[in-house]
Residue frames as a rotation matrix with the C-alpha (Angstrom) as fourth column:
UNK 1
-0.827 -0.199 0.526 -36.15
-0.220 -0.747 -0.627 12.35
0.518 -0.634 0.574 5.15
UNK 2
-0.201 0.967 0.156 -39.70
-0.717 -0.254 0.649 10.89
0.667 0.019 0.745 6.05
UNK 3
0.446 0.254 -0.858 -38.56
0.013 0.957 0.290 8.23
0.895 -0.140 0.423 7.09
UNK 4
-0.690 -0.598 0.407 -35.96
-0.024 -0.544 -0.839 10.05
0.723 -0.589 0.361 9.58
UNK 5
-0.381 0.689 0.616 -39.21
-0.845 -0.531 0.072 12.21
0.376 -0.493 0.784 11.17
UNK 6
0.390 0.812 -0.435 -41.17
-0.578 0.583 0.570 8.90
0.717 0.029 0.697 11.12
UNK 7
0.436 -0.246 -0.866 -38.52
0.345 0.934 -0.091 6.81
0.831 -0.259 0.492 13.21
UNK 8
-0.792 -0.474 0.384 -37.87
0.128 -0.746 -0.654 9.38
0.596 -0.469 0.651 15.40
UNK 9
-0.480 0.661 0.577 -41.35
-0.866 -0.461 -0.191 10.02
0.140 -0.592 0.794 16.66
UNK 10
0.233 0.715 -0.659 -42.53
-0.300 0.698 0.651 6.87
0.925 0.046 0.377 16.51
UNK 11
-0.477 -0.210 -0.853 -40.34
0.817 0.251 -0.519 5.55
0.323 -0.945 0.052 20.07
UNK 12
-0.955 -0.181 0.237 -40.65
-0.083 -0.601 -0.795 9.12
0.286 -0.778 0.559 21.31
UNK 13
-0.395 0.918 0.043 -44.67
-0.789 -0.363 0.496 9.11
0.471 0.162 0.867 20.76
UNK 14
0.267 0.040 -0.963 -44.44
-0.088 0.996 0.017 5.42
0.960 0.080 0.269 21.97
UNK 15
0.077 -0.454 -0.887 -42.58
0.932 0.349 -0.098 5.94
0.354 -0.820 0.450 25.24
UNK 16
-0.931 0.062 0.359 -43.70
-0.221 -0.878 -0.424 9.87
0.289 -0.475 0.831 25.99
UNK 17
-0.413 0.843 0.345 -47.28
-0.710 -0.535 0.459 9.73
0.571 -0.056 0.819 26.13
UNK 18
0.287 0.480 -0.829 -47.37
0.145 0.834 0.532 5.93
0.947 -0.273 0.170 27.46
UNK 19
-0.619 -0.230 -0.751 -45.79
0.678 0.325 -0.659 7.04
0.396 -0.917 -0.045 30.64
UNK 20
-0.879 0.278 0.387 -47.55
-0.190 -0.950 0.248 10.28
0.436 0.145 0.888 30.57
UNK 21
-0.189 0.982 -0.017 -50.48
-0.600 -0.102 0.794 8.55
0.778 0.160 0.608 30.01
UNK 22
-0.418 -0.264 -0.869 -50.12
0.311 0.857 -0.410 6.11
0.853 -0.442 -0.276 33.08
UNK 23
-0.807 -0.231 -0.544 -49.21
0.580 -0.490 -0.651 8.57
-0.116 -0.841 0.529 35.55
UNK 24
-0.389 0.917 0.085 -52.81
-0.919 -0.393 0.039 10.87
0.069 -0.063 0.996 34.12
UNK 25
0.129 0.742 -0.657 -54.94
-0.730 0.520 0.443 7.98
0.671 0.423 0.609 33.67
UNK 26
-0.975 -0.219 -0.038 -55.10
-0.149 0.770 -0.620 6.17
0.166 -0.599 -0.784 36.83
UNK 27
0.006 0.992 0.123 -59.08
-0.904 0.058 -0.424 6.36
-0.427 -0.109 0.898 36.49
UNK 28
-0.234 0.318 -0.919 -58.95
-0.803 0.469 0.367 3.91
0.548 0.824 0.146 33.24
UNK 29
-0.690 -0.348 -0.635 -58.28
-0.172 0.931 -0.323 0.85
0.704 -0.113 -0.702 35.45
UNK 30
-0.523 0.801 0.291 -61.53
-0.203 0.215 -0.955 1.46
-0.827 -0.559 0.050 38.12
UNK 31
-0.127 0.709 -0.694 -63.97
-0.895 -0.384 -0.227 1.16
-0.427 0.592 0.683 35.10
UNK 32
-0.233 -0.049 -0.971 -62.70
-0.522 0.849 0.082 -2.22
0.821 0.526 -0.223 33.53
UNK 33
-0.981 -0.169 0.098 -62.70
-0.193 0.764 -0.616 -4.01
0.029 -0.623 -0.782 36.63
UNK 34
-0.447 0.892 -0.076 -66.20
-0.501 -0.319 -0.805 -2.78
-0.742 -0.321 0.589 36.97
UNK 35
0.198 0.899 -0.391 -67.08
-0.923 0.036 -0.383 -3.99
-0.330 0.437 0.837 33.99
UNK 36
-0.491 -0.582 -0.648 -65.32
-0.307 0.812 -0.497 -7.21
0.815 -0.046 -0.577 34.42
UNK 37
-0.603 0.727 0.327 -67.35
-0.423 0.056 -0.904 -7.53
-0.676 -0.684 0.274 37.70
């Protein structure tokens, strides 16, 4: 059954929060350049 829960959230946790986290986090990408600069 752990393994169920476990393969189940892994995509969803994997492909919810990464778009999520795109569409909030459009700051991340000024900062690296900067420090790529």
């Amino acid at each position: 059954a752990s393994e169920d829960i476990e393969e189940l959230v892994e995509p969803v946790a994997a492909h919810g929060p990464k778009i999520e986290e795109e569409e909030q986090e459009p700051e991340p990408p000024e900062p690296f350049e900067y420090i790529d600069d």
